[in-house]
N, C-alpha and C positions, 0 to 999 in steps of 0.2 A: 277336306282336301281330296281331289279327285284321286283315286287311286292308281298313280302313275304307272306302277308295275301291270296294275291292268292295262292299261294303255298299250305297253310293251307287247304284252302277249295276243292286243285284239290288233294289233296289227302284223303279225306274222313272224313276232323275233321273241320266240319262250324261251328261257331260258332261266335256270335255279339261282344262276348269279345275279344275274339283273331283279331276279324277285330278291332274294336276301339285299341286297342295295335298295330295293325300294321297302322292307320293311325297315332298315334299319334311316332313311329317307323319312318316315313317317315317326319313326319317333323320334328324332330331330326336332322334323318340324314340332309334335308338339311341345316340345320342349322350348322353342322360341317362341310359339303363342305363348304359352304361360309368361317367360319373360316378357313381350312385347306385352301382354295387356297389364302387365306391372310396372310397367315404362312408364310413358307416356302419352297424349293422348294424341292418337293418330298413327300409333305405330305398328298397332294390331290392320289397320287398313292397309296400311303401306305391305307388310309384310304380306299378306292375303293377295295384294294387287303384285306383290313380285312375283310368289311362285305361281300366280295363273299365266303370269308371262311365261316361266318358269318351265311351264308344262307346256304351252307351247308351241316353247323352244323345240320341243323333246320332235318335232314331225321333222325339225331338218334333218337329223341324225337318220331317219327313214330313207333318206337320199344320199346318204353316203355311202364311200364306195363298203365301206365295214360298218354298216348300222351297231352290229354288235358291240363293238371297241366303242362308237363315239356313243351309245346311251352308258355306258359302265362310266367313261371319264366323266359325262356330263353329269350324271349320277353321283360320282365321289366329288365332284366339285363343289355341288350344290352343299352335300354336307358339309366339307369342310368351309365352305362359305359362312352357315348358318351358325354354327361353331363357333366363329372367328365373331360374327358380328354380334353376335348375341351372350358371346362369354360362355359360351357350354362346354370347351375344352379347357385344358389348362393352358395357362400361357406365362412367359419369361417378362422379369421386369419391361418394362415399356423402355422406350431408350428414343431420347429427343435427338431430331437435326434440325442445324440451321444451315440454311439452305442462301449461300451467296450473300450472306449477310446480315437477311432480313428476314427470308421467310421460316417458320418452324413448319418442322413434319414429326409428329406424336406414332412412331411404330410401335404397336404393339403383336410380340410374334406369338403363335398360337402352337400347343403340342399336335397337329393334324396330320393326316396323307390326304395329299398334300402338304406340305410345311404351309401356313398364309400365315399371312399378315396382316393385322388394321391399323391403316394408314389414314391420319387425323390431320389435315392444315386447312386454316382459314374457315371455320366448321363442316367444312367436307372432311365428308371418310370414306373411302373405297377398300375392300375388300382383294388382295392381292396373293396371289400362288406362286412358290418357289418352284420351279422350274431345274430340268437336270442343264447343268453347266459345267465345260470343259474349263478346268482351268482355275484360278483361284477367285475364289469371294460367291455371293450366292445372289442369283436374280430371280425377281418377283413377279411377275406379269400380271394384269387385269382392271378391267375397268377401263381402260385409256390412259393407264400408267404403270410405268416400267421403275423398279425399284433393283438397283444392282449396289450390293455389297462389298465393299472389301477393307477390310479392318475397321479403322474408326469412320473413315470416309465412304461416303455413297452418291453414284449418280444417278440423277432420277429425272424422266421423263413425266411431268406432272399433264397430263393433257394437253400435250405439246409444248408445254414449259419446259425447256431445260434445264436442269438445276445439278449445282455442285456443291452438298452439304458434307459436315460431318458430323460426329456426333457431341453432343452434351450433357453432361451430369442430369438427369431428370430432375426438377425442384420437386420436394416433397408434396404429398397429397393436402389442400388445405383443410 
């Protein structure tokens, strides 16, 4: 993995925090190689072709008006990302919605900072961030889907699907 945190500093933004976020970035990642090549077969690729996207992503934040703030968020994102999808944090029972009747959404929330979630319908799962929110229930953003909580019921923006689920007893593991 290209060493992101060099990246940081060969372009003009040094900084001790951004290097501890990219070391703690790099053992992550390896910790999702090892699970991705005990996956299945293809997911060690896919994983390799995300974060080189991954990286560079990391030049827009060069252009912003605070480079410093958007490589640290883009930085703890990515781990809690890799976290969530790969099962390296702990995480809370999964808890099913059905969604308008028909469709399921498999949540499962992850202990991270960010709080995320992997959200499972139709064999898509997208990786999603809890966000600070005014007011009650707790919303998710990411991916091109918005997950807003409150109590048993959830509205959710599935890729411009809108959907009004709630929740259901998860069936046991078979």
């Amino acid at each position: 993995m290209q060493q992101t945190g060099q990246y940081h500093r060969n372009h003009g933004v040094p900084d001790d925090g951004l290097t501890r976020l990219d070391n703690r970035l790099e053992k992550v990642f390896a910790q999702a190689q090892q699970a991705a090549e005990e996956n299945r077969p293809g997911a060690l690729g896919k994983l390799l072709a995300e974060q080189r996207h991954w990286t560079r992503n990391l030049r827009d934040c060069l252009h912003n008006d605070d480079p410093h703030l958007c490589l640290g968020d883009t930085y703890i994102l990515r781990i809690s990302e890799l976290q969530a999808h790969w099962g390296l944090a702990s995480a809370l029972t999964p808890l099913r919605y059905v969604c308008n009747g028909k469709r399921t959404i498999l949540a499962t929330f992850y202990r991270t900072r960010p709080a995320t979630a992997k959200l499972t319908s139709g064999g898509n799962t997208v990786i999603v961030h809890q966000e600070p929110v005014s007011g009650s229930g707790a919303r998710y953003r990411g991916q091109n889907v918005e997950f807003w909580i409150k109590g048993k019921e959830a509205s959710v923006s599935w890729k411009g699907e809108p959907l009004e689920c709630i929740s259901q007893p998860t069936p046991p593991a078979p």
